[in-house]
VEXFI-959395 format. One record per atom (N, C-alpha, C): residue number from 0; residue in three letters; x, y, z. Coordinates in Angstrom, 1 decimal, padded with zeros to 4 digits. Example, Ala and Ser with C-alpha at 12.3 -4.5 7.8 and 13.67 -1.06 7.14 Angstrom:
2
+-----+--------+--------+--------+--------+
! num ! residu !      X !      Y !      Z !
+-----+--------+--------+--------+--------+
!   0 !    ALA !  013.2 ! -005.7 !  007.8 !
!   0 !    ALA !  012.3 ! -004.5 !  007.8 !
!   0 !    ALA !  013.2 ! -003.3 !  007.8 !
!   1 !    SER !  012.8 ! -002.2 !  007.1 !
!   1 !    SER !  013.7 ! -001.1 !  007.1 !
!   1 !    SER !  012.9 !  000.0 !  007.9 !
+-----+--------+--------+--------+--------+
//
This chain:
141
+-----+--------+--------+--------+--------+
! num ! residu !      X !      Y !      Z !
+-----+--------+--------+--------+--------+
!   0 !    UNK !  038.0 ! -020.7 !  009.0 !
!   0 !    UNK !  037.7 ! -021.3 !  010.3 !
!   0 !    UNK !  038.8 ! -022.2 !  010.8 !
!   1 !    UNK !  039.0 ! -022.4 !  011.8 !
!   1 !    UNK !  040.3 ! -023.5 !  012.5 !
!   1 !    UNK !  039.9 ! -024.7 !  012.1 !
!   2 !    UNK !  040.5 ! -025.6 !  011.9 !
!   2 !    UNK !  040.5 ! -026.8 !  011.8 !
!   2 !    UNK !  040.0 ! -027.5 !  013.4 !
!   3 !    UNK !  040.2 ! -027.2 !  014.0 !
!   3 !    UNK !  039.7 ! -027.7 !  015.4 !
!   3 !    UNK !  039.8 ! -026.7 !  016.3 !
!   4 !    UNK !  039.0 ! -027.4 !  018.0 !
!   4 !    UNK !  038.9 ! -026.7 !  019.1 !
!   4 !    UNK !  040.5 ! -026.5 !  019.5 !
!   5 !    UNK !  041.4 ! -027.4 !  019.6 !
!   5 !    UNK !  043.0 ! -026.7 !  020.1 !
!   5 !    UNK !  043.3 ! -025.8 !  019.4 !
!   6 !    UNK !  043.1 ! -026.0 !  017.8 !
!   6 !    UNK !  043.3 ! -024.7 !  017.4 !
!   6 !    UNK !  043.2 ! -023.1 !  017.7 !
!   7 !    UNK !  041.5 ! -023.3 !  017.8 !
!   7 !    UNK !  040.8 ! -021.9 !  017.9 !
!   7 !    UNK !  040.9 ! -021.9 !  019.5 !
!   8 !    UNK !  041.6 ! -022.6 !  020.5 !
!   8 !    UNK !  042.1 ! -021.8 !  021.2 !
!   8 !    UNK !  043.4 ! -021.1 !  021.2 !
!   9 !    UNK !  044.4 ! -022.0 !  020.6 !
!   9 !    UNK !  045.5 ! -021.5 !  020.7 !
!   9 !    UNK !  045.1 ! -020.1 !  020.0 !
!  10 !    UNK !  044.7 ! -019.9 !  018.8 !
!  10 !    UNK !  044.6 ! -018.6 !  018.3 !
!  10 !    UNK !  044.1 ! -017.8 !  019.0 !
!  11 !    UNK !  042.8 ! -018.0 !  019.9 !
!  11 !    UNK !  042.2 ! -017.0 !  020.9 !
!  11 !    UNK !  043.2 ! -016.5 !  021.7 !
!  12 !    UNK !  043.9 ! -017.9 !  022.3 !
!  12 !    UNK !  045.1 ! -017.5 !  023.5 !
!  12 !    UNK !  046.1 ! -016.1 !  023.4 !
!  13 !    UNK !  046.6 ! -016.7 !  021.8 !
!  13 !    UNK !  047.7 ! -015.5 !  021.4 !
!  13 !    UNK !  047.0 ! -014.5 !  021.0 !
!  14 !    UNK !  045.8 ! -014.4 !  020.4 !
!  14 !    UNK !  045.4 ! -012.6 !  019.9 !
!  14 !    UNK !  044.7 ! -011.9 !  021.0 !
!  15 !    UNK !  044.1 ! -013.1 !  022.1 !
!  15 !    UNK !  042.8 ! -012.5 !  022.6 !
!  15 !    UNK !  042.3 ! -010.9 !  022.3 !
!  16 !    UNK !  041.3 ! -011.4 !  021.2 !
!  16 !    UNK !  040.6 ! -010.5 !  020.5 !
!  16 !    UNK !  039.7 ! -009.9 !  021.5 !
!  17 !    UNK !  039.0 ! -008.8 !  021.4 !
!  17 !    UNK !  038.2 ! -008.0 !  021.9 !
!  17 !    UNK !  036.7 ! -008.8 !  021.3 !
!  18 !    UNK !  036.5 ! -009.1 !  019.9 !
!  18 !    UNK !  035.9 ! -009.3 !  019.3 !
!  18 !    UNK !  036.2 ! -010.5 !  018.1 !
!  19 !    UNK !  034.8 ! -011.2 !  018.1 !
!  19 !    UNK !  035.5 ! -012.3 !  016.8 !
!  19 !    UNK !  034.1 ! -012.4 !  016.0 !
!  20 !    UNK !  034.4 ! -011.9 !  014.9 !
!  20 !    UNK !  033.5 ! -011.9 !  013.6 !
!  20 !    UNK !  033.7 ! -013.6 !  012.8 !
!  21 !    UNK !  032.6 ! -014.4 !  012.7 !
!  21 !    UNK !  032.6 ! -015.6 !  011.9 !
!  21 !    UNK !  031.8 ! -015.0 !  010.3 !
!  22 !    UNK !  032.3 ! -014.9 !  010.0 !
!  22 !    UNK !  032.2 ! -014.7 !  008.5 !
!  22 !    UNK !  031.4 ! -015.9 !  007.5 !
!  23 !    UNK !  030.7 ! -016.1 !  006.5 !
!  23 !    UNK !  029.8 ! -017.0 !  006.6 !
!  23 !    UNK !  031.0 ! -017.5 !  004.7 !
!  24 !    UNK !  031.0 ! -018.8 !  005.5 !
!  24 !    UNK !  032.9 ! -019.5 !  004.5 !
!  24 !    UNK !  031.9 ! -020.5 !  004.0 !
!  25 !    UNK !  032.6 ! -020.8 !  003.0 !
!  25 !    UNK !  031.9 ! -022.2 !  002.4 !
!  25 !    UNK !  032.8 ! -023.2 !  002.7 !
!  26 !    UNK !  032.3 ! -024.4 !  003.9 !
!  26 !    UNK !  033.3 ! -025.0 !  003.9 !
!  26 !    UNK !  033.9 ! -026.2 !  002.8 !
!  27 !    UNK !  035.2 ! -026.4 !  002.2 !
!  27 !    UNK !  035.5 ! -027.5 !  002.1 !
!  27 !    UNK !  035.2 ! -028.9 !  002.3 !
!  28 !    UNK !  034.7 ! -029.6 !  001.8 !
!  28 !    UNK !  034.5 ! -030.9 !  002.3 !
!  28 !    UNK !  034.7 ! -032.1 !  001.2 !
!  29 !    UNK !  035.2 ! -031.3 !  000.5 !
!  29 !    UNK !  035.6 ! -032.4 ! -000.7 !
!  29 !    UNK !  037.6 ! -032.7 ! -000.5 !
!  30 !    UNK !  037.8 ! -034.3 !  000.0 !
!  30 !    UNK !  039.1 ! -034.3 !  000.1 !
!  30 !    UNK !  039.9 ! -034.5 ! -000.9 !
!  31 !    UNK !  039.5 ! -035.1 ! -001.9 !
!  31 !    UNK !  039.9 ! -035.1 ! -003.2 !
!  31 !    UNK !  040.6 ! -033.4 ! -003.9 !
!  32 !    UNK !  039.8 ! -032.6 ! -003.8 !
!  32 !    UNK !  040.3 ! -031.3 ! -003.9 !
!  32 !    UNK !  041.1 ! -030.6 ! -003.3 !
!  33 !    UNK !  041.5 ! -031.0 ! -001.8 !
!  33 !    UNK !  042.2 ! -030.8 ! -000.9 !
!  33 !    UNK !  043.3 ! -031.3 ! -001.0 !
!  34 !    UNK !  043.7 ! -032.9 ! -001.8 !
!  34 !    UNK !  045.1 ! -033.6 ! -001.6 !
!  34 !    UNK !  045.4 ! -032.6 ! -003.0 !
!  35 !    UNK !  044.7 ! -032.7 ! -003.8 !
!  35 !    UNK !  045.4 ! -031.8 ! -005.4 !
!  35 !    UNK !  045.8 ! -030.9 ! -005.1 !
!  36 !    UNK !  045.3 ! -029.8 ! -004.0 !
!  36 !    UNK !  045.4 ! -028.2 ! -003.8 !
!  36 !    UNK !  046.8 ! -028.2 ! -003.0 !
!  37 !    UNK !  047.1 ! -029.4 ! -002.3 !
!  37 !    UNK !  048.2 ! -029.6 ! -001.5 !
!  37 !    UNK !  049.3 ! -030.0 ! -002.4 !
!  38 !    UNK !  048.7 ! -031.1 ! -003.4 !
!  38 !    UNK !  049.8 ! -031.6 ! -004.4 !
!  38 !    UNK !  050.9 ! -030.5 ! -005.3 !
!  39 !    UNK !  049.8 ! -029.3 ! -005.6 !
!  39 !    UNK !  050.0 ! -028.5 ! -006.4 !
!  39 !    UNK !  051.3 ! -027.2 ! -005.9 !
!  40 !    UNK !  050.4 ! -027.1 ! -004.4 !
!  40 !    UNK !  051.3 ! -026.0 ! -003.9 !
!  40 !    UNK !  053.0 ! -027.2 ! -003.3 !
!  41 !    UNK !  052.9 ! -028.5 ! -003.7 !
!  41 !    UNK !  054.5 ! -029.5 ! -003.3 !
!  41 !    UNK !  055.3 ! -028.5 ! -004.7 !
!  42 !    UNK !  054.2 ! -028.9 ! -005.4 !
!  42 !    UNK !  054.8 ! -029.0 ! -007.3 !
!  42 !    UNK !  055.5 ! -027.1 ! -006.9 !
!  43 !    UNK !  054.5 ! -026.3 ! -006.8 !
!  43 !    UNK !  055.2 ! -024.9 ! -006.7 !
!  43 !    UNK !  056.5 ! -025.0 ! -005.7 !
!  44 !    UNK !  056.5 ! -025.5 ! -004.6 !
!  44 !    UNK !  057.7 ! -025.5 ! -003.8 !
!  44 !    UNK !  058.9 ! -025.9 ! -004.5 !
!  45 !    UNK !  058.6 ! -027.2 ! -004.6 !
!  45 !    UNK !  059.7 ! -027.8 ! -005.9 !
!  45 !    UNK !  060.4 ! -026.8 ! -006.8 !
!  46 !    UNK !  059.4 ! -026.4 ! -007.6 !
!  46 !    UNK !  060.0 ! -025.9 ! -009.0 !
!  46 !    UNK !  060.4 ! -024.2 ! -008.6 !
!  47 !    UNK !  060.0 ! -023.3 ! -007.2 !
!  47 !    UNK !  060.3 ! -022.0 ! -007.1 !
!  47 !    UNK !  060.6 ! -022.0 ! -005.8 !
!  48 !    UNK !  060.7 ! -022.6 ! -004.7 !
!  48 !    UNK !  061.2 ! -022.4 ! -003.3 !
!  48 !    UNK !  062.4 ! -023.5 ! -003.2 !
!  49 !    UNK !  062.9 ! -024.1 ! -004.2 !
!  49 !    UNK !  064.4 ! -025.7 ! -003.8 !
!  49 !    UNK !  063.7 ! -026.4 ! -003.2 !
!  50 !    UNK !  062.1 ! -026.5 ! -003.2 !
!  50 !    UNK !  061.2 ! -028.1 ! -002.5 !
!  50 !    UNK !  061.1 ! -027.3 ! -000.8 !
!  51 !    UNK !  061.3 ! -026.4 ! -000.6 !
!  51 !    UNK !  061.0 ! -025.6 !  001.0 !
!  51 !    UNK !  060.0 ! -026.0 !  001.2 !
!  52 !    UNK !  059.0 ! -026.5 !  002.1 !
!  52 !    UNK !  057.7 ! -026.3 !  002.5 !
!  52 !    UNK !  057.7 ! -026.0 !  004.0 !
!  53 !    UNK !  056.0 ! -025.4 !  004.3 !
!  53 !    UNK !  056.1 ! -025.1 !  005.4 !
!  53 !    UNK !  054.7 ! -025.7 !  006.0 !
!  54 !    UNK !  054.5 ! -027.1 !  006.8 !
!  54 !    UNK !  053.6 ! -027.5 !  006.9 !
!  54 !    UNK !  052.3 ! -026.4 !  007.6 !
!  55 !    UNK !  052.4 ! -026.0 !  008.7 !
!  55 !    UNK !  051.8 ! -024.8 !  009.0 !
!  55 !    UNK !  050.8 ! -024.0 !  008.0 !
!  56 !    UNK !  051.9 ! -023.4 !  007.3 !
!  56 !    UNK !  051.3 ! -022.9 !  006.4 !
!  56 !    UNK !  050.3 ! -023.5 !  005.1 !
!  57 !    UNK !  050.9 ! -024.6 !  004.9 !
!  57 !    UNK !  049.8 ! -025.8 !  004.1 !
!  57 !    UNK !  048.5 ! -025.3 !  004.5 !
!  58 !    UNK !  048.8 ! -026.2 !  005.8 !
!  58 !    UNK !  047.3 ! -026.2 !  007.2 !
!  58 !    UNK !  046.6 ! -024.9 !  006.9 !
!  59 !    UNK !  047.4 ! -024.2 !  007.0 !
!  59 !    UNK !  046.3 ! -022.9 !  007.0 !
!  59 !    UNK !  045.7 ! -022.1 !  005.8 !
!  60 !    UNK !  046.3 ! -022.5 !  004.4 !
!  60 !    UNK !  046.0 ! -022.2 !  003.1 !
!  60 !    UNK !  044.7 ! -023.2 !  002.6 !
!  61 !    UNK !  044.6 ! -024.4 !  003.0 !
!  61 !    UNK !  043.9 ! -025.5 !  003.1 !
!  61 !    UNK !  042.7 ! -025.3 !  003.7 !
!  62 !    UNK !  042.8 ! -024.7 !  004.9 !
!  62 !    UNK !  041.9 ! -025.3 !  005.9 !
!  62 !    UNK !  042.0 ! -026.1 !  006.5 !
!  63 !    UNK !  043.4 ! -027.0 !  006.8 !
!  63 !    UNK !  042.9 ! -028.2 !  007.4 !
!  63 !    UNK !  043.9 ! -028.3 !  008.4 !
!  64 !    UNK !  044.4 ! -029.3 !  009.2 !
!  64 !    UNK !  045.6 ! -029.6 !  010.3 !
!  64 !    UNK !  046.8 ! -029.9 !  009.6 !
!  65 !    UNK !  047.8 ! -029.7 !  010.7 !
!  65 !    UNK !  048.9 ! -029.6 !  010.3 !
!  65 !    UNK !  049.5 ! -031.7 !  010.2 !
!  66 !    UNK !  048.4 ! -031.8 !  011.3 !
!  66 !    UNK !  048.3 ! -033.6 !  010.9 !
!  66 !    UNK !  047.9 ! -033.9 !  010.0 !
!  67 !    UNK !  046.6 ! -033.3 !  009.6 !
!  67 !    UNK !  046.3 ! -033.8 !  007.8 !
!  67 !    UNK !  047.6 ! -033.7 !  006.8 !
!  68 !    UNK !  048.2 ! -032.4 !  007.3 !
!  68 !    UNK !  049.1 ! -032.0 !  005.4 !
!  68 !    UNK !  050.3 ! -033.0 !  006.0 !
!  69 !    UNK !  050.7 ! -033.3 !  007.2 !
!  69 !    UNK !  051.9 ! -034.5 !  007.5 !
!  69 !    UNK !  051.7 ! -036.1 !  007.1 !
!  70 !    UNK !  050.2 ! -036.0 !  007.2 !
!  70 !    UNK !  049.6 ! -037.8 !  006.8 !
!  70 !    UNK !  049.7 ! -037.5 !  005.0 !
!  71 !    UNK !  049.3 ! -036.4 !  004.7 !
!  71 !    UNK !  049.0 ! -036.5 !  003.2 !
!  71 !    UNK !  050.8 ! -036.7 !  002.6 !
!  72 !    UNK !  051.4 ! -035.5 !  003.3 !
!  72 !    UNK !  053.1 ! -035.9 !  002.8 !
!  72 !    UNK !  053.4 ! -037.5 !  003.0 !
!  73 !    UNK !  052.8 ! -038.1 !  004.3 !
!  73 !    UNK !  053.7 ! -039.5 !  004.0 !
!  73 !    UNK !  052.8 ! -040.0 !  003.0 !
!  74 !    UNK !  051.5 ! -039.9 !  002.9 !
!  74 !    UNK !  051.1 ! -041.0 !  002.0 !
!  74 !    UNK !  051.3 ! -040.7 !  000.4 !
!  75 !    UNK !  052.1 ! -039.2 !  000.1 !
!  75 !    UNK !  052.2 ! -039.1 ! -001.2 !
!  75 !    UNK !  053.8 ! -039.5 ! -001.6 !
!  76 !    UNK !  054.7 ! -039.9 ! -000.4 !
!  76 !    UNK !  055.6 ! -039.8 !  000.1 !
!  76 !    UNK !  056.2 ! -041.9 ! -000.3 !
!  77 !    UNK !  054.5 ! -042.7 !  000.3 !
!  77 !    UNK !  054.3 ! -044.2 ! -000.3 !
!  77 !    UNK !  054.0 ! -044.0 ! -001.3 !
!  78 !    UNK !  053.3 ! -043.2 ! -002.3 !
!  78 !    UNK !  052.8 ! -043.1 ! -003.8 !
!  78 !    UNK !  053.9 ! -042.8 ! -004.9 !
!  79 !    UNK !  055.0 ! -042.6 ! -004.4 !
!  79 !    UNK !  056.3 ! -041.9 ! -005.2 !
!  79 !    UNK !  055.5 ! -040.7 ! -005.8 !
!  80 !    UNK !  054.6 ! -039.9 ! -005.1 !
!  80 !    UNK !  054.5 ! -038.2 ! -005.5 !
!  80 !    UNK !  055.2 ! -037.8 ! -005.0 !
!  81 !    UNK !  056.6 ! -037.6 ! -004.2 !
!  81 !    UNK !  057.1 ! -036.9 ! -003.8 !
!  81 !    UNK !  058.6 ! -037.5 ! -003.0 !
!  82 !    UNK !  059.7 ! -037.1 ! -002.9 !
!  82 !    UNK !  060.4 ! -037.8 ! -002.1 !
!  82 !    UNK !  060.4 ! -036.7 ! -000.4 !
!  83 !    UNK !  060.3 ! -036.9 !  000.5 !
!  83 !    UNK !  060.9 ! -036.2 !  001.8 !
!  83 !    UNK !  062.3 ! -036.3 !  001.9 !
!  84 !    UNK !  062.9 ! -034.6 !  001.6 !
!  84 !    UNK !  064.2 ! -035.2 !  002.0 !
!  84 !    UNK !  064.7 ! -034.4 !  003.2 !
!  85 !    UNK !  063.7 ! -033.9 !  003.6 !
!  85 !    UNK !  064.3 ! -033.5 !  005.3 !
!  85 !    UNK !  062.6 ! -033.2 !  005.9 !
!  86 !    UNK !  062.7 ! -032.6 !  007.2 !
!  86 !    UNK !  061.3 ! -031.9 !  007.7 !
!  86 !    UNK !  060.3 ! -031.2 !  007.0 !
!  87 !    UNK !  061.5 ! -030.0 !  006.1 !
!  87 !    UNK !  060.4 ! -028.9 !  005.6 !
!  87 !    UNK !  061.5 ! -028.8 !  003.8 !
!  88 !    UNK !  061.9 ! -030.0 !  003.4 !
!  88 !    UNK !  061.9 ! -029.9 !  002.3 !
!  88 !    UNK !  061.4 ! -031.5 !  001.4 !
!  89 !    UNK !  061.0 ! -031.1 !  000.5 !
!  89 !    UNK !  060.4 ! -032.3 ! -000.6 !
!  89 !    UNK !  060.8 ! -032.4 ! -002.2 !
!  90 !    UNK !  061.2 ! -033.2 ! -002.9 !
!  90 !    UNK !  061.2 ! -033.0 ! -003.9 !
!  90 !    UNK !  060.2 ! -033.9 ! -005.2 !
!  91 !    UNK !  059.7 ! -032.5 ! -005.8 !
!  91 !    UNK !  058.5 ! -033.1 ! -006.3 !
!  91 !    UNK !  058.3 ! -034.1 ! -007.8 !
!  92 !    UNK !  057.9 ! -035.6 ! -007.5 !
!  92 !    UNK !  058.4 ! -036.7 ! -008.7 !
!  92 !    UNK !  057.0 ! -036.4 ! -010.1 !
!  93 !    UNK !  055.7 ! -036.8 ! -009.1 !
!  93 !    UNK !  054.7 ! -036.8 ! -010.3 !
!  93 !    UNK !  053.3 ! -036.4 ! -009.5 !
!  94 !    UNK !  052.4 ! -036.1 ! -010.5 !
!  94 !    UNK !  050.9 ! -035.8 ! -009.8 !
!  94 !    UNK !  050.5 ! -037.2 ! -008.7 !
!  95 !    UNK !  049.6 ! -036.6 ! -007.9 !
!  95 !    UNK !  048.9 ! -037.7 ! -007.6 !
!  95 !    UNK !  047.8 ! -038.9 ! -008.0 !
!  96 !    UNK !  047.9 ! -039.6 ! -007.7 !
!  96 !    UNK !  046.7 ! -040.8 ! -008.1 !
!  96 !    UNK !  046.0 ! -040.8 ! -006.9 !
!  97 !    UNK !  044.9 ! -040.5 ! -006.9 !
!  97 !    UNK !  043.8 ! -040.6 ! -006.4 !
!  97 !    UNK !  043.5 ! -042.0 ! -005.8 !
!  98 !    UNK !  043.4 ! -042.7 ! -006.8 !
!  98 !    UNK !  043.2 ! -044.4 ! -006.2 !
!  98 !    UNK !  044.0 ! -045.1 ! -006.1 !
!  99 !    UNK !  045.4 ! -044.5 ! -005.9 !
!  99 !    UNK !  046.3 ! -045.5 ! -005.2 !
!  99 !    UNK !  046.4 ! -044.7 ! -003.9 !
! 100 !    UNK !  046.0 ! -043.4 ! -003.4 !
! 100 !    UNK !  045.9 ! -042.8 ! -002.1 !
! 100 !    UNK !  045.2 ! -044.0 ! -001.4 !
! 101 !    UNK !  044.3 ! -044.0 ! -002.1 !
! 101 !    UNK !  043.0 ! -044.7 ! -001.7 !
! 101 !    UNK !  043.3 ! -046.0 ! -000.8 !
! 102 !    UNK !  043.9 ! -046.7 ! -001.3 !
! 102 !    UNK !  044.7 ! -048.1 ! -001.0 !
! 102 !    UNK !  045.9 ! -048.3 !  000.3 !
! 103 !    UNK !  046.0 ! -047.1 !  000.6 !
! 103 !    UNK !  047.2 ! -046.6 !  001.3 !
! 103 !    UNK !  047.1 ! -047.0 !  002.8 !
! 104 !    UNK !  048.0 ! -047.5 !  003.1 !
! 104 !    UNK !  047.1 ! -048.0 !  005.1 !
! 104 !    UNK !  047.1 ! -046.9 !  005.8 !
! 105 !    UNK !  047.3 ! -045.6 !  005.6 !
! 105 !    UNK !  047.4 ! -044.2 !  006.5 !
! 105 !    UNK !  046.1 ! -043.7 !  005.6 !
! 106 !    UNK !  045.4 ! -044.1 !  004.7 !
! 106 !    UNK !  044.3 ! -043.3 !  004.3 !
! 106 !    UNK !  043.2 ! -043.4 !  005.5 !
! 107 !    UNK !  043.2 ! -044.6 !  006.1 !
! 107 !    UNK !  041.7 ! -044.5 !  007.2 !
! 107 !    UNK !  041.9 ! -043.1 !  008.1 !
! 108 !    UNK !  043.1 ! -042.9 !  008.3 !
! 108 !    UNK !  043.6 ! -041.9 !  009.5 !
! 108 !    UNK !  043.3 ! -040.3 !  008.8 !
! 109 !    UNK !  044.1 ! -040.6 !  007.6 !
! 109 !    UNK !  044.0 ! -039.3 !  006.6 !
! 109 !    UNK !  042.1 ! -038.5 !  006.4 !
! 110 !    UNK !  041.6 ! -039.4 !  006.1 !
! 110 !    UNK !  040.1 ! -039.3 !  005.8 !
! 110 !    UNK !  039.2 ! -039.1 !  007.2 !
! 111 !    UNK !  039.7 ! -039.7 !  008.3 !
! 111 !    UNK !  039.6 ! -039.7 !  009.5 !
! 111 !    UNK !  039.1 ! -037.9 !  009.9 !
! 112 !    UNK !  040.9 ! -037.7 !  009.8 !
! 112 !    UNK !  041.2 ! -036.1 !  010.1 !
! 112 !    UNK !  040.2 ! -035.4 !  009.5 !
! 113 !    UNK !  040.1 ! -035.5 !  008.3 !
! 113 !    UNK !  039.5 ! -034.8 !  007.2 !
! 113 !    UNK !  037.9 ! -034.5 !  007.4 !
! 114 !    UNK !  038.0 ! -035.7 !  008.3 !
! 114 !    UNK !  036.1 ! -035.8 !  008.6 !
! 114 !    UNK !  035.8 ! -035.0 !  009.4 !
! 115 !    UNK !  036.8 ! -035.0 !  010.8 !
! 115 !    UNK !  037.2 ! -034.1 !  012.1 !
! 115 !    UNK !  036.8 ! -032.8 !  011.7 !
! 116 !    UNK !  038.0 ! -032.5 !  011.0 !
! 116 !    UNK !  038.2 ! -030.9 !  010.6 !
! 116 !    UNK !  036.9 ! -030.3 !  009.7 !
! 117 !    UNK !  036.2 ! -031.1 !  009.0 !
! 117 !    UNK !  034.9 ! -030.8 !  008.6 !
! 117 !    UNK !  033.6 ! -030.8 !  008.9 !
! 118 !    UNK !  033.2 ! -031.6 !  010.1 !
! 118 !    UNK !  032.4 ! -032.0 !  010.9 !
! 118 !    UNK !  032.6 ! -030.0 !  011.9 !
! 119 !    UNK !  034.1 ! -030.2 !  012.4 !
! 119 !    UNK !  034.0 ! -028.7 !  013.5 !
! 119 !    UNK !  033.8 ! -027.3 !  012.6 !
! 120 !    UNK !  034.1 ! -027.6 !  011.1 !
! 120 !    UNK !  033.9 ! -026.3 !  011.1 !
! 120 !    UNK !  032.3 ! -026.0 !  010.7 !
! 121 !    UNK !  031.7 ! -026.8 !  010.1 !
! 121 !    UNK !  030.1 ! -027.5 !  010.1 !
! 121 !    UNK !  029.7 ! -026.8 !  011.3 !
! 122 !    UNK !  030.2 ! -027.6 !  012.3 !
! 122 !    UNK !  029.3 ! -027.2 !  013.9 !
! 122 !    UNK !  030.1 ! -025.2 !  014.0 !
! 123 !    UNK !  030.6 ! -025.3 !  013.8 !
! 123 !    UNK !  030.9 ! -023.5 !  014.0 !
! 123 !    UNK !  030.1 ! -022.6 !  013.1 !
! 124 !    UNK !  030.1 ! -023.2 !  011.6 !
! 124 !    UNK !  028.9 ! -022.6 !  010.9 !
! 124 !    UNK !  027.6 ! -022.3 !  011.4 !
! 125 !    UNK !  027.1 ! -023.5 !  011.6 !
! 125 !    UNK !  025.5 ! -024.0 !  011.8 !
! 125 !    UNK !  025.3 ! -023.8 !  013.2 !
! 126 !    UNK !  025.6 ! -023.6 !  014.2 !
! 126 !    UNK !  025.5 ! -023.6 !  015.8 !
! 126 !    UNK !  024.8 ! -022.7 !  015.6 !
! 127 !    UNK !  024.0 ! -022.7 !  017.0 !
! 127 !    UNK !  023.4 ! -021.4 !  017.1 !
! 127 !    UNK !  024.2 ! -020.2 !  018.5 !
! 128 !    UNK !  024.2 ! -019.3 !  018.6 !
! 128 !    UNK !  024.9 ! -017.8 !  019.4 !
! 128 !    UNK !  024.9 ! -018.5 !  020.8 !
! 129 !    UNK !  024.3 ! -019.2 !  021.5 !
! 129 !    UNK !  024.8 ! -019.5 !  022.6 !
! 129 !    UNK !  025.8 ! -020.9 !  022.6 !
! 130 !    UNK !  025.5 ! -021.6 !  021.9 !
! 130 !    UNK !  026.5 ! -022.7 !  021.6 !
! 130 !    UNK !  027.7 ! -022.2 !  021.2 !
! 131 !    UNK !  027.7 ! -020.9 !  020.6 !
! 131 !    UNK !  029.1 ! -020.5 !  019.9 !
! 131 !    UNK !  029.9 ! -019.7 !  020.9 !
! 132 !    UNK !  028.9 ! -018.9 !  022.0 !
! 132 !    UNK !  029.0 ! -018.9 !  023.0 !
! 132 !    UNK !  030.1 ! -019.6 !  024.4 !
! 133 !    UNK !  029.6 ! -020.3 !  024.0 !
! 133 !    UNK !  030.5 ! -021.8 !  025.0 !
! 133 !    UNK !  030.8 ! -022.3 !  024.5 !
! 134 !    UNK !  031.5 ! -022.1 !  023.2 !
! 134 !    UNK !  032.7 ! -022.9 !  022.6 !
! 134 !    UNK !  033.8 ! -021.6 !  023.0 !
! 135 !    UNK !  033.5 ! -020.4 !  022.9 !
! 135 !    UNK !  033.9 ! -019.3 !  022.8 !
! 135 !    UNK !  034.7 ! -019.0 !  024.1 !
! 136 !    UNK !  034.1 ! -019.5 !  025.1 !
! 136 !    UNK !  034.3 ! -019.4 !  026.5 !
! 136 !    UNK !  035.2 ! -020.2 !  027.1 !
! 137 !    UNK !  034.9 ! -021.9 !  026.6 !
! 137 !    UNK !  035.8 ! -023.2 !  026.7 !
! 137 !    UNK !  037.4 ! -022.4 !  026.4 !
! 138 !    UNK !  037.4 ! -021.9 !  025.2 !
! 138 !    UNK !  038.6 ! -021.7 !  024.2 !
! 138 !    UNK !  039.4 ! -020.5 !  025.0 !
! 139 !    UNK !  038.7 ! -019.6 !  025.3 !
! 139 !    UNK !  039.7 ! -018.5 !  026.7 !
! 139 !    UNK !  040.5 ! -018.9 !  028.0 !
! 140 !    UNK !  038.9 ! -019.8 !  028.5 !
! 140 !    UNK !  039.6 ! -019.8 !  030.0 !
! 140 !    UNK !  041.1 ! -021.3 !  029.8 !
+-----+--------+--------+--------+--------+
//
């Protein structure tokens, strides 16, 4: 599912599909598993791409925005998990701590996002055919 309504238009915009099948996803909602899953794929970049990453791509391995995986870089960025040493490279120092995320002044924002992106894909699951309807419709025109 998109992380949000800009999203799932932009994607409508560029495929405009004939048809769109929602497949029935279990969404994510645990963030905790989300900053590890992200920690993990820094750690792979590091050790097999020279620290390359590609936020985008995060976003969409994730589930989540391309604003979530940029707030989680800086705040792993304040944690010494990682150093940034350009846009789309990182070099990876140690796992993350959980509870020093926690403490972080960009966590309210981080958790924020996280709520956002889980809350819409919730309402896209659980809607009923005319509501999905007029989200459907919003996202074309």
């Amino acid at each position: 599912y998109p992380s949000n309504t800009d999203e799932m238009r932009d994607i409508l915009s560029k495929i405009c599909p004939s048809k769109i099948h929602f497949m029935n996803n279990e969404c994510n909602d645990n963030m905790e598993d989300t900053l590890k899953t992200i920690s993990g794929m820094l750690k792979f970049a590091h050790n097999h791409k020279n620290g390359v990453v590609d936020i985008l791509k995060i976003a969409q391995a994730t589930g989540t925005s391309e604003i979530f995986v940029q707030l989680s870089l800086e705040i792993f960025e304040n944690c010494g998990t990682i150093d940034i040493l350009d846009v789309d490279k990182i070099c990876y120092l140690k796992p993350i701590d959980i509870e020093l995320i926690k403490k972080q002044s960009l966590f309210e924002l981080l958790n924020d996002e996280f709520s956002n992106i889980s809350d819409f894909k919730k309402h896209l699951a659980n809607d009923d055919i005319d509501k999905m309807y007029e989200i459907i419709n919003s996202c074309i025109k």
